[in-house]
SEMI-944818 format. One line per field, with one value per atom (N, C-alpha, C, O, CB): residue number from 0; residue in three letters; atom name; x, y, z negated. Coordinates in steps of 0.001 Angstrom, whole numbers, plus 500000, padded with zeros to 6 digits. Atoms other than C-alpha are relative to their C-alpha. Last residue first. Glycine has a CB too. Layout:
BEGIN
num <- c(NUM / ...)
residuo <- c(ALA / ...)
atomo <- c(CA / ...)
x <- c(X / ...)
y <- c(Y / ...)
z <- c(Z / ...)
% end
This chain:
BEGIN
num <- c(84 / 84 / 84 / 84 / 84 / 83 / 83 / 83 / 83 / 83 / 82 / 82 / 82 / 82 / 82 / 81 / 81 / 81 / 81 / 81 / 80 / 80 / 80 / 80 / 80 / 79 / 79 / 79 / 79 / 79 / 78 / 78 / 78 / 78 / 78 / 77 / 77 / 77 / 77 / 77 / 76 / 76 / 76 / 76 / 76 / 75 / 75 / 75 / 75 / 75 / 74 / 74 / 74 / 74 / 74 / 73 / 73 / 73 / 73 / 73 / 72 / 72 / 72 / 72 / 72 / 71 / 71 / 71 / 71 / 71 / 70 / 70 / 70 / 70 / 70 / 69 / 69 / 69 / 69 / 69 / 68 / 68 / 68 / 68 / 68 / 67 / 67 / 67 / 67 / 67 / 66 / 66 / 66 / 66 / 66 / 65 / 65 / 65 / 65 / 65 / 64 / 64 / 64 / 64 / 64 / 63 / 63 / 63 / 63 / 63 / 62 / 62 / 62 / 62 / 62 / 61 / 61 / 61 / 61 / 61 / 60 / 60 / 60 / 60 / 60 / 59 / 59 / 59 / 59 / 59 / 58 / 58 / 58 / 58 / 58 / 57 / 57 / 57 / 57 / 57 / 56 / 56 / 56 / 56 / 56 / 55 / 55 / 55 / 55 / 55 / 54 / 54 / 54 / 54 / 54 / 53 / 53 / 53 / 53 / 53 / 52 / 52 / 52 / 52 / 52 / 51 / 51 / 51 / 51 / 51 / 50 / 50 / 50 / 50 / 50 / 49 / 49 / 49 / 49 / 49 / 48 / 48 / 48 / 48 / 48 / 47 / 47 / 47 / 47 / 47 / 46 / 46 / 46 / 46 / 46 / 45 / 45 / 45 / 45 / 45 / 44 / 44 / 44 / 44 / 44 / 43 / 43 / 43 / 43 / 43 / 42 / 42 / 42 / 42 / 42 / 41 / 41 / 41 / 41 / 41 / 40 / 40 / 40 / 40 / 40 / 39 / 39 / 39 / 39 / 39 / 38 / 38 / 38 / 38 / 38 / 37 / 37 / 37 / 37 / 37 / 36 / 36 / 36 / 36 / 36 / 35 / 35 / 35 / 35 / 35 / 34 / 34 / 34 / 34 / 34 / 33 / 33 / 33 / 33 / 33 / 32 / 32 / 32 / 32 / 32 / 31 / 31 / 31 / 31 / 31 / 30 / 30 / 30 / 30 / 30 / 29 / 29 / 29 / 29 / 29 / 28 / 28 / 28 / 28 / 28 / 27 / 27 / 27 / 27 / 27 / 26 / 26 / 26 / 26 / 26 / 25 / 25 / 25 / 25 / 25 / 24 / 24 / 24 / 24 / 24 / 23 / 23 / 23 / 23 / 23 / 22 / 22 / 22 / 22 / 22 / 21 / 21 / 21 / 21 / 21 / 20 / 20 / 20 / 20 / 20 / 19 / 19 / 19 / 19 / 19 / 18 / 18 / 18 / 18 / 18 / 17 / 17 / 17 / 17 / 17 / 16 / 16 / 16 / 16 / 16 / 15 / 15 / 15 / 15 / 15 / 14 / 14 / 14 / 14 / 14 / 13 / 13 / 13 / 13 / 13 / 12 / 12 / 12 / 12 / 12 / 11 / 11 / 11 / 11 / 11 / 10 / 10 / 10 / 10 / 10 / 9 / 9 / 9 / 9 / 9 / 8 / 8 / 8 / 8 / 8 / 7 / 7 / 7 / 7 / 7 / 6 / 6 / 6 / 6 / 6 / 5 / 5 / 5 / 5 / 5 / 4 / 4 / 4 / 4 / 4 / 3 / 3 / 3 / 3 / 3 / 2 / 2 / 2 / 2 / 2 / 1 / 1 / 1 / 1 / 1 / 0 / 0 / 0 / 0 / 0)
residuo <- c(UNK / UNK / UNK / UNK / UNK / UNK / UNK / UNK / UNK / UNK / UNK / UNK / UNK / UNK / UNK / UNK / UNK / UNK / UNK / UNK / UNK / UNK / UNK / UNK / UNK / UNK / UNK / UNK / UNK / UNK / UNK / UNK / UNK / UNK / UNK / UNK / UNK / UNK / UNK / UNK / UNK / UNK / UNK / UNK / UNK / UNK / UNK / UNK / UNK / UNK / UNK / UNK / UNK / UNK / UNK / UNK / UNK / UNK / UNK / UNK / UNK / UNK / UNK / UNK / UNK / UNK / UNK / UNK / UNK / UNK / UNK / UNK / UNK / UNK / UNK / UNK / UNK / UNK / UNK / UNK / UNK / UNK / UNK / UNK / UNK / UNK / UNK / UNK / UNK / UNK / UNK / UNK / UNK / UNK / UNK / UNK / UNK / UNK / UNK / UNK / UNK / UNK / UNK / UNK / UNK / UNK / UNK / UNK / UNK / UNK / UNK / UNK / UNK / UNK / UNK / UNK / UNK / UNK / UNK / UNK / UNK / UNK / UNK / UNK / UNK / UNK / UNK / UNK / UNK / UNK / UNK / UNK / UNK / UNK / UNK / UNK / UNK / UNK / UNK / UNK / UNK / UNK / UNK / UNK / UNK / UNK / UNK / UNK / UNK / UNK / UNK / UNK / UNK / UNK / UNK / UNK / UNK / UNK / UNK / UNK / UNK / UNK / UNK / UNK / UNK / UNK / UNK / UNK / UNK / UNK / UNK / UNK / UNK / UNK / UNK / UNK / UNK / UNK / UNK / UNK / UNK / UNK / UNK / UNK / UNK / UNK / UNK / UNK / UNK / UNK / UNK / UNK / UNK / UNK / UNK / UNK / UNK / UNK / UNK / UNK / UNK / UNK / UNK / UNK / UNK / UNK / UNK / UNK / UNK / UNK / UNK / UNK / UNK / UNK / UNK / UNK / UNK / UNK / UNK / UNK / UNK / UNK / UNK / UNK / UNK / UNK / UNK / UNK / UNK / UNK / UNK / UNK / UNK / UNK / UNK / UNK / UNK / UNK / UNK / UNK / UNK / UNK / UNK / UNK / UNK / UNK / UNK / UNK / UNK / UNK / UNK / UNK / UNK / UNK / UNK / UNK / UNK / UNK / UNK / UNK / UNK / UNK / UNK / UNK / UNK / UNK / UNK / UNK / UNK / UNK / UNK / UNK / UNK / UNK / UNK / UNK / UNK / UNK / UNK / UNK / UNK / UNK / UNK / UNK / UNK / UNK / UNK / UNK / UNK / UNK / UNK / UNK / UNK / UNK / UNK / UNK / UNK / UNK / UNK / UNK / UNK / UNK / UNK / UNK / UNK / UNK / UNK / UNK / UNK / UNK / UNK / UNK / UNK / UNK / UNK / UNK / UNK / UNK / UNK / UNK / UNK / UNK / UNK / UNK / UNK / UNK / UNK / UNK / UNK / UNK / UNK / UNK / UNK / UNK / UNK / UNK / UNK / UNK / UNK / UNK / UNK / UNK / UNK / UNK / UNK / UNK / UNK / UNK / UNK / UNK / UNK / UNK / UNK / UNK / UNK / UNK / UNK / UNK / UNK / UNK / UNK / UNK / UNK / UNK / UNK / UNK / UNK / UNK / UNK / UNK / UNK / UNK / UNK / UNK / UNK / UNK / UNK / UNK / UNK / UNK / UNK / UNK / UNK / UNK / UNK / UNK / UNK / UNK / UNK / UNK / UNK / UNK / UNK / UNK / UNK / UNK / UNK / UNK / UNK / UNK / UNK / UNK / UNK / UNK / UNK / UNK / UNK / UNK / UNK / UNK / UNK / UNK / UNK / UNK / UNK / UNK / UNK / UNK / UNK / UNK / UNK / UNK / UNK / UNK / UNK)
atomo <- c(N / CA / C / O / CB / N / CA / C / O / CB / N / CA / C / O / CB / N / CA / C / O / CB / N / CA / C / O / CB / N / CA / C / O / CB / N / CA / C / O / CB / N / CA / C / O / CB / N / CA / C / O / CB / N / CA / C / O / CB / N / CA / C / O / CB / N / CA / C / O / CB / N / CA / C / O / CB / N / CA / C / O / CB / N / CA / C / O / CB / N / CA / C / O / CB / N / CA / C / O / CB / N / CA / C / O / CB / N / CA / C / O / CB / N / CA / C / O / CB / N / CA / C / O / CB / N / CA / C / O / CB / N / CA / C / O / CB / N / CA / C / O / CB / N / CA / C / O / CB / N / CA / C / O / CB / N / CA / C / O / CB / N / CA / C / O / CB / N / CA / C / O / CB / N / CA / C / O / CB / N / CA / C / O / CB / N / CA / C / O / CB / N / CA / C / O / CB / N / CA / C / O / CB / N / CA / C / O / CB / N / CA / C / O / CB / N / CA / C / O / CB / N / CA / C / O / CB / N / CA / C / O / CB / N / CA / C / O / CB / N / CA / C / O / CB / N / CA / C / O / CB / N / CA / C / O / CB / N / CA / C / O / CB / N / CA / C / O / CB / N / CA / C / O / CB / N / CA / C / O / CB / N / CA / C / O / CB / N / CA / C / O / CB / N / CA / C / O / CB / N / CA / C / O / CB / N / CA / C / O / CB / N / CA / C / O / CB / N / CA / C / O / CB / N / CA / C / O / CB / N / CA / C / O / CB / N / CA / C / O / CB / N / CA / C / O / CB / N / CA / C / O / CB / N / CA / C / O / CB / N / CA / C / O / CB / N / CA / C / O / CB / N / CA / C / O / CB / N / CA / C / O / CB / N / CA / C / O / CB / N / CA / C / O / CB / N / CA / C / O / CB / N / CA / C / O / CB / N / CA / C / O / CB / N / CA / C / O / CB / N / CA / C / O / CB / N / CA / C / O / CB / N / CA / C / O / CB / N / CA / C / O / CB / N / CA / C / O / CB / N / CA / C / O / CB / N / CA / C / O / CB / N / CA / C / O / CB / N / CA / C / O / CB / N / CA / C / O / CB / N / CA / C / O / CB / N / CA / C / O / CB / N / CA / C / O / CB / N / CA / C / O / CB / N / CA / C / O / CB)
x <- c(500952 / 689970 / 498805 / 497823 / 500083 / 499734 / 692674 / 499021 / 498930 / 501579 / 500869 / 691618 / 499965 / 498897 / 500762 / 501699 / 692256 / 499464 / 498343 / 499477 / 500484 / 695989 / 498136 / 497418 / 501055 / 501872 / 697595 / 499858 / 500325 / 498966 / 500592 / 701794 / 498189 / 497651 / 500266 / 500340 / 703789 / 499173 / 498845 / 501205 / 499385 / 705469 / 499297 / 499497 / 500103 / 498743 / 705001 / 500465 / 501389 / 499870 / 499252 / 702168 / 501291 / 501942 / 499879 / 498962 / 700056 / 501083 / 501787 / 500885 / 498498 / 698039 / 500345 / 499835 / 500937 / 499361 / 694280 / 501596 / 501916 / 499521 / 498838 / 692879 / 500145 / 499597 / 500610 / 499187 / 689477 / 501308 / 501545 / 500256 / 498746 / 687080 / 500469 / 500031 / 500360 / 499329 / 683947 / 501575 / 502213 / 499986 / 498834 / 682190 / 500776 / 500909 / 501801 / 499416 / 679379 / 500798 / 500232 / 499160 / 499970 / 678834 / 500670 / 501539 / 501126 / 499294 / 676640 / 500255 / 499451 / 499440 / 499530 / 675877 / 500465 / 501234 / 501112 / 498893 / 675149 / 499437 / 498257 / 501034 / 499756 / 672589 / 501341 / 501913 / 498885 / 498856 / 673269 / 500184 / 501011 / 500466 / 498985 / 669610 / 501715 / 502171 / 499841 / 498783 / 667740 / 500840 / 501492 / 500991 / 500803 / 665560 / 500282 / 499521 / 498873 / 500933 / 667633 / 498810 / 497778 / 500846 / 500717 / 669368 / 499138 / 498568 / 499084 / 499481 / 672394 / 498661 / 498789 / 501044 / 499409 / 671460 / 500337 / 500454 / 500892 / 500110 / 669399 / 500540 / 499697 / 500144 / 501543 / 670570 / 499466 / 499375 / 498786 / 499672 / 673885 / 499121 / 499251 / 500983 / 499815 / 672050 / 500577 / 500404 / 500605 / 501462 / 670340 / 500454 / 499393 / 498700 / 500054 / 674012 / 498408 / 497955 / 500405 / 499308 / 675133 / 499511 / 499596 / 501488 / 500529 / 672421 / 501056 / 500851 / 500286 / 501284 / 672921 / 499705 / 498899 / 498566 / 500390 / 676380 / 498767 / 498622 / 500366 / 499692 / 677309 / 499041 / 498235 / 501769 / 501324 / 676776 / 499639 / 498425 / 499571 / 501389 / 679201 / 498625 / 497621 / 499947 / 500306 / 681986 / 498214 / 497168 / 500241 / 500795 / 682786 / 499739 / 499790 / 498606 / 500381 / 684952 / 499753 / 500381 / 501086 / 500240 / 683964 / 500258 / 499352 / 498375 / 499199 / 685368 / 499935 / 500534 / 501798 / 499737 / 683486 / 500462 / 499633 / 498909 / 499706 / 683666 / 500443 / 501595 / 501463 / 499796 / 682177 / 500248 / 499142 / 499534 / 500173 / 682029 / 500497 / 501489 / 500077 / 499363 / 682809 / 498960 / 497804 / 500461 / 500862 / 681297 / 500602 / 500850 / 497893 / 499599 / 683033 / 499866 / 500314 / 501707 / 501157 / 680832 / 500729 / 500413 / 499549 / 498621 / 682784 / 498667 / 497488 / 500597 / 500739 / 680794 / 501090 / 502125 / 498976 / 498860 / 682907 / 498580 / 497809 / 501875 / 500763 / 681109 / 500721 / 501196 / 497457 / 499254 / 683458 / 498738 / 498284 / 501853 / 500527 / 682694 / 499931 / 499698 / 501230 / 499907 / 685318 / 499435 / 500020 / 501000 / 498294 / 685003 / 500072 / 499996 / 501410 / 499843 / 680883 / 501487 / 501693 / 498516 / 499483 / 680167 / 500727 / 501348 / 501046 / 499269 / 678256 / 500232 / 499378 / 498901 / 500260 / 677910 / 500370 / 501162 / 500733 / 498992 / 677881 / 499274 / 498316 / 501805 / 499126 / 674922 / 501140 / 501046 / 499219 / 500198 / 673736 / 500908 / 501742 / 500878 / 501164 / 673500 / 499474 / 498662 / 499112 / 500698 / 676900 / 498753 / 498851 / 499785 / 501455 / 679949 / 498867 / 499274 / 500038 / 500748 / 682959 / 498757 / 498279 / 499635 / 500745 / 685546 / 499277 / 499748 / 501177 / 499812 / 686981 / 499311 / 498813 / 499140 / 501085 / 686838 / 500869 / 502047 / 499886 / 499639 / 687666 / 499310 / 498236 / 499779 / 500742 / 686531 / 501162 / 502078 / 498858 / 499093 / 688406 / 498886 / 498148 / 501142 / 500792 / 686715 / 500906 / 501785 / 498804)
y <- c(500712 / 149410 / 500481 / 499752 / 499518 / 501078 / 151402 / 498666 / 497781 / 499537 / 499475 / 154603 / 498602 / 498393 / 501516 / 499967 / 152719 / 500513 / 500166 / 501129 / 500176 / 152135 / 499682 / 498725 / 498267 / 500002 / 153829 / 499796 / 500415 / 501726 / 499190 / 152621 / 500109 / 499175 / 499705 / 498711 / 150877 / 500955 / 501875 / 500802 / 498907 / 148668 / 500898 / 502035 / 500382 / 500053 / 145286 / 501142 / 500920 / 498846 / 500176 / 145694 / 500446 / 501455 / 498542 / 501359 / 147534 / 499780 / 500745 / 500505 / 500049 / 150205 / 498724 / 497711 / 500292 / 501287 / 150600 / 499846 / 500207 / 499335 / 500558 / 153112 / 498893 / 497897 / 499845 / 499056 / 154841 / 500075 / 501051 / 499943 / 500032 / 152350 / 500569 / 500803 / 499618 / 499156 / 152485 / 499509 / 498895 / 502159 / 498655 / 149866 / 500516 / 500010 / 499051 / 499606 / 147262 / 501363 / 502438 / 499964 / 498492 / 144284 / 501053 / 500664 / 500081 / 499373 / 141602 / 501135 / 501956 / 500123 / 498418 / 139181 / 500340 / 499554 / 500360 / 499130 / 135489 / 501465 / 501752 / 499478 / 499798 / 132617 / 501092 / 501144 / 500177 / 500084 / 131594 / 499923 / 499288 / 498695 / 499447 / 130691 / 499931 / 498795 / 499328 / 500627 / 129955 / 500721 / 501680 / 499228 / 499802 / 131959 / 499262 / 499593 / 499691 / 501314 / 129683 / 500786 / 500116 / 498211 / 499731 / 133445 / 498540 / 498242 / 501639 / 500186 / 132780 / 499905 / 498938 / 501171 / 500774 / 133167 / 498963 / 497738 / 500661 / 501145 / 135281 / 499047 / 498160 / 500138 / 500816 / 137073 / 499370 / 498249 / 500809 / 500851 / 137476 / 499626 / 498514 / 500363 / 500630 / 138732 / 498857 / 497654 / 500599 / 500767 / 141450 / 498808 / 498459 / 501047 / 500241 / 142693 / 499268 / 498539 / 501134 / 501322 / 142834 / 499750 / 498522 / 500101 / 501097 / 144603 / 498953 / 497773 / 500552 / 500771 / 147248 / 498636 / 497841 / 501103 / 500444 / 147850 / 499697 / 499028 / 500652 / 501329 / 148163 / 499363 / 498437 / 500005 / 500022 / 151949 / 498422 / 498254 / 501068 / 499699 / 152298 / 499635 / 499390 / 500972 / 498803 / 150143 / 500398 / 499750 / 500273 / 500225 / 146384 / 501860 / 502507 / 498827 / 498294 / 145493 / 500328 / 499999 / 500998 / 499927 / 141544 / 501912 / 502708 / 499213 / 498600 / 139770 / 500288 / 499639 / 499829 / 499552 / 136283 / 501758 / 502488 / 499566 / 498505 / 134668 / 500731 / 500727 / 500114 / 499095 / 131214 / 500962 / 501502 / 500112 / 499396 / 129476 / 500134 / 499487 / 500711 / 499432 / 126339 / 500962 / 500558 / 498832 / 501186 / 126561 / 500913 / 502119 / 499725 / 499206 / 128055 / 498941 / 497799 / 500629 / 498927 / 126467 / 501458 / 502643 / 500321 / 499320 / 122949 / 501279 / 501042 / 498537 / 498775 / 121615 / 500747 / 501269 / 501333 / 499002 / 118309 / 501441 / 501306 / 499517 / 499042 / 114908 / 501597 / 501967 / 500269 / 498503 / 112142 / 501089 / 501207 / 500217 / 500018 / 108319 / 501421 / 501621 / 499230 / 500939 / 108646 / 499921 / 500014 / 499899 / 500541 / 111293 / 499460 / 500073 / 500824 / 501142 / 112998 / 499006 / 498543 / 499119 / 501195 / 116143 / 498939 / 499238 / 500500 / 500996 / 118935 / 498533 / 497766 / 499785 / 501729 / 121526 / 499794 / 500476 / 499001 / 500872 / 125810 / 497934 / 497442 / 500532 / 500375 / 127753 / 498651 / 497727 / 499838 / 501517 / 129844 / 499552 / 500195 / 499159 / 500225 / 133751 / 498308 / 497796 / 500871 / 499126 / 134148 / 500216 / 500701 / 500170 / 500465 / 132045 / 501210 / 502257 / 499292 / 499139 / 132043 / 499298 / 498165 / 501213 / 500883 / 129706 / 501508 / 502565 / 498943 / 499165 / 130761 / 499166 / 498081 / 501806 / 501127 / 129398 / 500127 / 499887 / 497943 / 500670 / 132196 / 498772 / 498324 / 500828 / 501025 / 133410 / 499114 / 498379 / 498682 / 500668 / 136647 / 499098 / 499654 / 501004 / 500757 / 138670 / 498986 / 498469 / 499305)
z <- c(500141 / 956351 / 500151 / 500007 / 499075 / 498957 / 958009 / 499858 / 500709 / 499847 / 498844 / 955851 / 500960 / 501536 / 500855 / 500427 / 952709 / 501266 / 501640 / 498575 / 498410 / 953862 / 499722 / 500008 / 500953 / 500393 / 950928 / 501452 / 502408 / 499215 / 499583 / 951856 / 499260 / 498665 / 501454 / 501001 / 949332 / 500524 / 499774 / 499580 / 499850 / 952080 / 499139 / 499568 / 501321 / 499157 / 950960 / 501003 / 501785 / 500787 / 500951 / 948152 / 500919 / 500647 / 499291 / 499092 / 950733 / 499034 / 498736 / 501762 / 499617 / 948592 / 500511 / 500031 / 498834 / 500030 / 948626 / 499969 / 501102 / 501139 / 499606 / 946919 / 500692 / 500221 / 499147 / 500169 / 945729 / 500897 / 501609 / 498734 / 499714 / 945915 / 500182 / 501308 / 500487 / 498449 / 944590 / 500027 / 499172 / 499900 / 500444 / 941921 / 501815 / 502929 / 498508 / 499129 / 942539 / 499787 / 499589 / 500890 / 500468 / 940290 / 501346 / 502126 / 498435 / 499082 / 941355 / 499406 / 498967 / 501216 / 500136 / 938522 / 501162 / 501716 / 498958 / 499933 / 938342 / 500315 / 500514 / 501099 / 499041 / 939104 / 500689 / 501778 / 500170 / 499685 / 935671 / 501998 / 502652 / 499056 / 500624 / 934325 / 500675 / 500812 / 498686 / 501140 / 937095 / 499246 / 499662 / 500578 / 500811 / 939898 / 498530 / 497621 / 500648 / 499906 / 942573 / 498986 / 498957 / 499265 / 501189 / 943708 / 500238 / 501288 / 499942 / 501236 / 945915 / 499132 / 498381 / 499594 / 499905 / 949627 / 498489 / 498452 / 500666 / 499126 / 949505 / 499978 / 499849 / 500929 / 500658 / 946647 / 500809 / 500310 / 499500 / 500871 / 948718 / 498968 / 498455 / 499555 / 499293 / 951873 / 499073 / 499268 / 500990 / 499742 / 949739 / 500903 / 501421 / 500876 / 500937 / 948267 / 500178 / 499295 / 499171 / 500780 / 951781 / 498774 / 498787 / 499742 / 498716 / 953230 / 499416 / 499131 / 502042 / 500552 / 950274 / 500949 / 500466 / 500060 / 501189 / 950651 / 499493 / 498470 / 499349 / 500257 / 954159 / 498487 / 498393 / 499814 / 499855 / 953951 / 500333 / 500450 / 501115 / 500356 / 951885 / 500395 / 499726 / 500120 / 499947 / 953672 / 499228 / 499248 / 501623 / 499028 / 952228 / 500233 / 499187 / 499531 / 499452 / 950101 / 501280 / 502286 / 499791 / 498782 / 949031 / 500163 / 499916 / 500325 / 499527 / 945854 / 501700 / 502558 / 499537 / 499037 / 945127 / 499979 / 499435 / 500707 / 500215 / 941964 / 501656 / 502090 / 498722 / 499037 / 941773 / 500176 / 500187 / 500435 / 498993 / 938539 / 501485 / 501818 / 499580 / 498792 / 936362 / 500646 / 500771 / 501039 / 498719 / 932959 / 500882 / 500887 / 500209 / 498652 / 929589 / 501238 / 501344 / 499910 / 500110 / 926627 / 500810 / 500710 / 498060 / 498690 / 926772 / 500173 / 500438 / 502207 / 498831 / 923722 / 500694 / 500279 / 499188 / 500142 / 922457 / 500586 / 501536 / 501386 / 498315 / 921605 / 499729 / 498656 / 499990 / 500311 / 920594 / 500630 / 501768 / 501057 / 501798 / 920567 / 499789 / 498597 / 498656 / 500981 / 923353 / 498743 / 497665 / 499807 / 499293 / 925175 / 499185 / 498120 / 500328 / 500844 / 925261 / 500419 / 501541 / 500193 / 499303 / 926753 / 498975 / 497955 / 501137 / 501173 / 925442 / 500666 / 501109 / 498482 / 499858 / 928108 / 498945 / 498295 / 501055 / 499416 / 927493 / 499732 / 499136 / 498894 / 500739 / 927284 / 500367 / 501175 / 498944 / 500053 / 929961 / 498308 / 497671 / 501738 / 500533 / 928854 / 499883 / 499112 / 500839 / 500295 / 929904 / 498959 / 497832 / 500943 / 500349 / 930675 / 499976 / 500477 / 498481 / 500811 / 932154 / 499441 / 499502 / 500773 / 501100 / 934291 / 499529 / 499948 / 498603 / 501982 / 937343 / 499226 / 499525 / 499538 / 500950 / 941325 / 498628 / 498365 / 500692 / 501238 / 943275 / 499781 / 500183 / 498888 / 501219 / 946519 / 499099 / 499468 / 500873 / 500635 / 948440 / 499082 / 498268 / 499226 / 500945 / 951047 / 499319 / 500008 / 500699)
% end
């Protein structure tokens, strides 16, 4: 599992913040970006554990996207170690 902290946006709209006399719209807002591979059959119990957890019913609760995995390679010896996960 790997968490980020990114910038994006979506459907929210960005802040207008005020700097001296100044107002600016900042219209990329801090996120959360989590990266989780997880086995097939894994995949729905996790994706109902992270709406639990995550969903306020709010604009900008976020996106789960779920794609396969094919590969893994080990940068530091070049090996595919997909079976070992």
């Amino acid at each position: 599992m790997n968490v980020s902290e990114v910038r994006g946006f979506g459907r929210q709209q960005g802040q207008t913040e005020r700097y001296r006399g100044s107002e600016y719209t900042i219209e990329f807002l801090q996120k959360l970006k989590l990266e989780l591979v997880v086995e097939d059959n894994q995949v729905e119990m996790v994706v109902e554990k992270i709406i639990a957890a995550a969903r306020t019913g709010e604009i900008g609760d976020g996106r789960i996207f779920i794609s396969p995995v094919s590969n893994v390679v080990r940068i530091r010896t070049g090996e595919n170690i997909i079976e070992a996960m």
